[in-house]
VMD Tcl script that draws the C-alpha trace (Angstrom):
set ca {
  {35.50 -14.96 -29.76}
  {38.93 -16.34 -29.69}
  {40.18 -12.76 -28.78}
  {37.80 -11.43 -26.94}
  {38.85 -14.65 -24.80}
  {42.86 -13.39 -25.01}
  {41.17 -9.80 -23.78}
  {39.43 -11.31 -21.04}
  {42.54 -13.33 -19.99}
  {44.49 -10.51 -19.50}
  {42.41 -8.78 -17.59}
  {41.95 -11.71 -15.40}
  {45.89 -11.80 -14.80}
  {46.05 -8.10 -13.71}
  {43.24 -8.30 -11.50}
  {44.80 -11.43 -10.02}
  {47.98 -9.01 -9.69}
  {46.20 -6.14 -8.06}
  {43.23 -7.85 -6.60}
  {41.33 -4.90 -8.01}
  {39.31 -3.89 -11.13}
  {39.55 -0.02 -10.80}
  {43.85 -1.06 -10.56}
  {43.39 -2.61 -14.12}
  {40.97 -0.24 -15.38}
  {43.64 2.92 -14.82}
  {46.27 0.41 -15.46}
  {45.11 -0.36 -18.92}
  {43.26 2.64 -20.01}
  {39.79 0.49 -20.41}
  {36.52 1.56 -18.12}
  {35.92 -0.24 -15.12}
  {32.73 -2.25 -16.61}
  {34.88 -3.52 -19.57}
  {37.15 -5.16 -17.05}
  {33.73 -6.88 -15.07}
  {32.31 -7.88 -18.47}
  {35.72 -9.81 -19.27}
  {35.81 -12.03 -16.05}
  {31.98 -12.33 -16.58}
  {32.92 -13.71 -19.62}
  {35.63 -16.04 -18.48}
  {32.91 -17.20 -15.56}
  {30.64 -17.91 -18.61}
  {33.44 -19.53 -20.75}
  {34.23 -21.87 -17.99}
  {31.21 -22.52 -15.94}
  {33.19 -21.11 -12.54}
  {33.48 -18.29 -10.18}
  {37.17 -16.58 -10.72}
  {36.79 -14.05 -7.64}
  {34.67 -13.77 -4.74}
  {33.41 -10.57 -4.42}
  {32.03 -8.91 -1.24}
  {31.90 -4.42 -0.87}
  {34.70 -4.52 0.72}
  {37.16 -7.39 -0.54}
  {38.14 -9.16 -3.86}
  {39.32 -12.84 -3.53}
  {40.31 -15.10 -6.13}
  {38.37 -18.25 -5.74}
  {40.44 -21.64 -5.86}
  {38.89 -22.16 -9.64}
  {40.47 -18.98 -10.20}
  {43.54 -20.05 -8.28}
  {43.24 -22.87 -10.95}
  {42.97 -21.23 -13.69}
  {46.00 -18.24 -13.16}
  {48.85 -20.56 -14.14}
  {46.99 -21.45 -17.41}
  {46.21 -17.44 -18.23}
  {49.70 -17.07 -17.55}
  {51.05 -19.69 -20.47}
  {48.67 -18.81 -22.68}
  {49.70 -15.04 -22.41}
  {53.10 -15.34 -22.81}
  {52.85 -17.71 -25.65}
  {51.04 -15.23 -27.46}
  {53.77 -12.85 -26.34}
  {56.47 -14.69 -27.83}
  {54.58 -15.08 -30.37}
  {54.68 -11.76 -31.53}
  {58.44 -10.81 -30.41}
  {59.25 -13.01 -32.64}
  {56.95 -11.41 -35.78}
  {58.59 -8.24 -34.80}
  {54.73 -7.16 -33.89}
  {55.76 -5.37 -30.34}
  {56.63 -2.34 -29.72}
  {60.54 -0.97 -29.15}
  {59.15 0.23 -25.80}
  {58.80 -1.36 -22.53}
  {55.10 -0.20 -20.85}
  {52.91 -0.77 -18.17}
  {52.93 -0.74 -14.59}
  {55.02 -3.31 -12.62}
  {53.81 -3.62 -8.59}
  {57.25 -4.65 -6.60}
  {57.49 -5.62 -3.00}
  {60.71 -4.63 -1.15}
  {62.17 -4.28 2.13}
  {62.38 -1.20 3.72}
  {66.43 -0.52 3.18}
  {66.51 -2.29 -0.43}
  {63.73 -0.13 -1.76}
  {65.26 3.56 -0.36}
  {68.25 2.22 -1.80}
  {66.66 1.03 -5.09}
  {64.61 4.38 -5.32}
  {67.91 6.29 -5.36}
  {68.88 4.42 -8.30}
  {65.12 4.22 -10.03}
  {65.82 7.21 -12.16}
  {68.55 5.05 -14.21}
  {65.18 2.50 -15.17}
  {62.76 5.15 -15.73}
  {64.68 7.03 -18.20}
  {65.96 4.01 -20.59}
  {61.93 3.08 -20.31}
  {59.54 6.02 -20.24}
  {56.76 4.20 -20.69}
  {57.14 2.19 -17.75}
  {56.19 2.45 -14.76}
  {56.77 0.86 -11.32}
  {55.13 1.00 -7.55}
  {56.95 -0.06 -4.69}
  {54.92 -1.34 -1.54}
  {57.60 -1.41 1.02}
  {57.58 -2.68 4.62}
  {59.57 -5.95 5.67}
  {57.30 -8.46 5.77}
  {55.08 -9.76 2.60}
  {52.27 -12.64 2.28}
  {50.57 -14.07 -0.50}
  {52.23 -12.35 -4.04}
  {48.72 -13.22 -5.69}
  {46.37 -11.59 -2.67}
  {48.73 -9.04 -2.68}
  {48.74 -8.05 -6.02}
  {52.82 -8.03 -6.62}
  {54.37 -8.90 -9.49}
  {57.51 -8.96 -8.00}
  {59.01 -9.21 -4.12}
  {62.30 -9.23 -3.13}
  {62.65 -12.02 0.35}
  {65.19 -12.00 2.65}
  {66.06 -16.01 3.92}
  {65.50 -19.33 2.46}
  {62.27 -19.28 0.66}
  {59.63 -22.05 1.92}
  {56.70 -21.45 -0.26}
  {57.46 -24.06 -3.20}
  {55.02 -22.71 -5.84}
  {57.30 -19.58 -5.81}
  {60.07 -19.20 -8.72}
  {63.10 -17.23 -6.71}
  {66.52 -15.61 -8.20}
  {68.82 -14.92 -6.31}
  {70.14 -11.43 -5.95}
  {73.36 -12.13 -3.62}
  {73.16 -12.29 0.43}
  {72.27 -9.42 2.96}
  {75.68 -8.80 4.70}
  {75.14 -7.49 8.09}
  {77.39 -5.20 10.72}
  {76.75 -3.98 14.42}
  {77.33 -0.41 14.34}
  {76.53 2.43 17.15}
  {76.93 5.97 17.10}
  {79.80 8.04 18.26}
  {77.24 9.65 21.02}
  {76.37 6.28 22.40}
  {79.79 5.48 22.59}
  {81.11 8.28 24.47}
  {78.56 7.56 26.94}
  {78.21 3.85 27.64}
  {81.67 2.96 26.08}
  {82.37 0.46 23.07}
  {81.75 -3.48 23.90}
  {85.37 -5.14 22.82}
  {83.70 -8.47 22.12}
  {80.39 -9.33 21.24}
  {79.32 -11.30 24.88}
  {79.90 -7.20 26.04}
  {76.79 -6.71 24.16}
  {74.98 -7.97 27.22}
  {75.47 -4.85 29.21}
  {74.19 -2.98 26.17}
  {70.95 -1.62 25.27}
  {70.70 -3.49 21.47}
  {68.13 -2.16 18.98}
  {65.85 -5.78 17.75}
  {64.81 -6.35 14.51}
  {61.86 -7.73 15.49}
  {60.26 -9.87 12.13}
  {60.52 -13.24 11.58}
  {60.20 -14.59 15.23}
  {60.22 -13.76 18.89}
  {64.02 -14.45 19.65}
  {66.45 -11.85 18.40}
  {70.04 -13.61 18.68}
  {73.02 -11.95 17.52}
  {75.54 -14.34 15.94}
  {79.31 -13.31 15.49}
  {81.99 -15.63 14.31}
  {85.51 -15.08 14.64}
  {89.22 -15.71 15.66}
  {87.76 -19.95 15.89}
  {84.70 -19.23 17.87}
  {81.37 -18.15 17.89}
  {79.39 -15.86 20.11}
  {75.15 -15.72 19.85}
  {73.50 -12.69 22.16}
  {70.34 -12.52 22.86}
  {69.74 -9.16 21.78}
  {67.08 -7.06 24.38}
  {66.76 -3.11 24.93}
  {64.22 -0.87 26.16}
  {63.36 -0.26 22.16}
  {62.61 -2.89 19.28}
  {60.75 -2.67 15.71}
  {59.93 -4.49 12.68}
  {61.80 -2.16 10.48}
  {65.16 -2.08 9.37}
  {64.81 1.89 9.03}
  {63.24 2.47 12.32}
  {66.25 0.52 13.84}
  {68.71 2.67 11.81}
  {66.98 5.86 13.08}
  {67.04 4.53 16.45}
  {70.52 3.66 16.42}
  {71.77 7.47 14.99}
  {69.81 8.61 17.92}
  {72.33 6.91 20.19}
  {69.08 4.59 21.36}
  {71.48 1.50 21.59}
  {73.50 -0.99 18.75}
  {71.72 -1.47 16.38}
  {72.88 -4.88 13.41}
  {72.06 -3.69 10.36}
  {72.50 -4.33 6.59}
  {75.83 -3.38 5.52}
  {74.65 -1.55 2.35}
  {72.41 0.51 4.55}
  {74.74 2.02 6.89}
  {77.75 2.69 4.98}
  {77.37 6.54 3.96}
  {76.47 6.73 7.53}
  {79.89 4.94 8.46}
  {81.48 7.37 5.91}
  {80.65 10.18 7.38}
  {81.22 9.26 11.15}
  {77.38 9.15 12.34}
  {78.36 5.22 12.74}
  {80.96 3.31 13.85}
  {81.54 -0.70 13.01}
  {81.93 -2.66 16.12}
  {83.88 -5.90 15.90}
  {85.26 -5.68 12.77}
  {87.18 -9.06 13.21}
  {83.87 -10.72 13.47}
  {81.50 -11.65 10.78}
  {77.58 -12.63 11.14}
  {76.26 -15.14 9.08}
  {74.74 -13.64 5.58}
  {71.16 -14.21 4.62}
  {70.06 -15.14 1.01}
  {68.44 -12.51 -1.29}
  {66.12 -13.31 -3.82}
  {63.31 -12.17 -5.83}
  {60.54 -13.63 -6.51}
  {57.61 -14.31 -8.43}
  {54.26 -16.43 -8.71}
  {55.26 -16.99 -12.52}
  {55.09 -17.94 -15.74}
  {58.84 -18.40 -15.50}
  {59.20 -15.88 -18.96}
  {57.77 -13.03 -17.26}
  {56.09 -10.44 -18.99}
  {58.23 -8.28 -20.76}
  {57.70 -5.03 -18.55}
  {58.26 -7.34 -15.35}
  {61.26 -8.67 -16.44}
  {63.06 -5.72 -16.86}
  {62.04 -4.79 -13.42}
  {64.08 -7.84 -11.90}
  {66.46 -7.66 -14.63}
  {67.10 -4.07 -13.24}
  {67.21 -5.70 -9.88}
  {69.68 -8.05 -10.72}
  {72.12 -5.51 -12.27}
  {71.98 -2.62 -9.22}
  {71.89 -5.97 -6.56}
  {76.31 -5.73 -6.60}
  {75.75 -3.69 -3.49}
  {74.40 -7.56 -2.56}
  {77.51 -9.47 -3.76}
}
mol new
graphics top color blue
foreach p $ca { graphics top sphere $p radius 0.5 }
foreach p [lrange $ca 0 end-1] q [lrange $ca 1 end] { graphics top cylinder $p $q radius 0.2 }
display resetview
């Protein structure tokens, strides 16, 4: 019973992660009705309702919600359990779900081959756009957040700060000429990076005084790519990442406006729902994370 209950747990914790049975079932290698008899027996075991289940839509219930943090300890004291007996295998397996930004995960997939190959039995999905909810309803492991992080129950490391440049291309510039200080910028069509809110100010610092534009062109977008793109096609200035534009820089498709100015950095983190000894797979994710974040520092 008492392992049939450690079966059913993790189960439960991957279909918290995934918010999906058929996810576990390939995930694990067990048929889809083995995964519904192990939350039916969790349900049993504890008298509650772990997910709510409609055709469409799997929600964790807040007993469920209750219950995660508890799955989680228990899991990973069984896990330390046996790295300690020497009972696990040398390898590093299973599949790790990580959220990331648009220009941190093309930059992190160039570099993915490096994790892959030291762990073959790994394996890791990015879900990538700029903007990311509820880890849990999501079903990430992992997420990498740009900013202060507000949600409390959250356990965050920090990666190093998002340094970012204005930068237009040589085309642009030949046309509509190069702003010499940043207030120019209001006689320029600028690119928005439209998440987080409804104003888009620009905020340089330099030579004892600051500067904030409110940035406004005929085109905006909510991804850091699709501003890039726009910005190579001479669309406007575009403020962008630092790591993200410099083989563009490099080869002359860019050019850094005000470099005597800096913008204020953001914070980087990851981040993740816990236990705070992550699975063993998971952790090498964000330890990987950690070690190819120096672009960050």
């Amino acid at each position: 019973m008492v392992m049939d209950l450690l079966s059913a747990l993790h189960s439960f914790v991957r279909v918290a992660a995934t918010g999906s049975f058929s996810a576990v079932s390939r995930e694990t290698g067990a048929s889809q009705p083995t995964i519904s008899r192990h939350i039916a027996l969790l349900e049993a075991h504890y008298g509650a309702t772990l997910f709510a289940r409609t055709t469409r839509s799997l929600m964790m219930t807040e007993d469920g919600r209750n219950l995660l943090p508890h799955a989680y300890e228990v899991l990973e004291i069984l896990e330390t359990a046996e790295t300690a007996l020497g009972r696990r295998r040398a390898s590093v397996s299973g599949l790790v779900r990580l959220g990331v930004t648009t220009a941190f995960g093309l930059y992190m997939t160039a570099r993915l081959g490096e994790l892959l190959d030291k762990h073959p039995d790994l394996s890791v999905e990015l879900i990538m756009r700029d903007g990311f909810g509820d880890l849990v309803e999501e079903g990430l492991d992992l997420a990498v957040r740009v900013g202060e992080i507000a949600e409390g129950s959250l356990i965050a490391r920090r990666l190093g700060t998002v340094k970012r440049i204005a930068v237009a291309s040589g085309d642009y510039l030949a046309r509509r000429g190069a702003p010499a200080h940043p207030r120019d910028l209001l006689n320029h069509p600028c690119i928005a990076y439209t998440y987080g809110g409804t104003r888009h100010d620009w905020q340089f610092e330099g030579n004892g005084e600051e500067s904030v534009v409110a940035a406004s062109g005929p085109f905006r977008a909510n991804s850091s790519e699709a501003v890039l793109q726009a910005t190579l096609a001479g669309l406007g200035i575009g403020l962008l990442p630092s790591f993200q534009v410099t083989e563009d820089i490099a080869a002359g498709r860019l050019i850094r406006l005000f470099p005597e100015w800096v913008v204020p950095e953001l914070p980087f983190y990851a981040v993740h729902t816990g236990p705070r000894t992550l699975p063993l797979r998971t952790r090498t994710v964000l330890d990987f994370l950690i070690d190819i974040a120096d672009v960050l520092r």
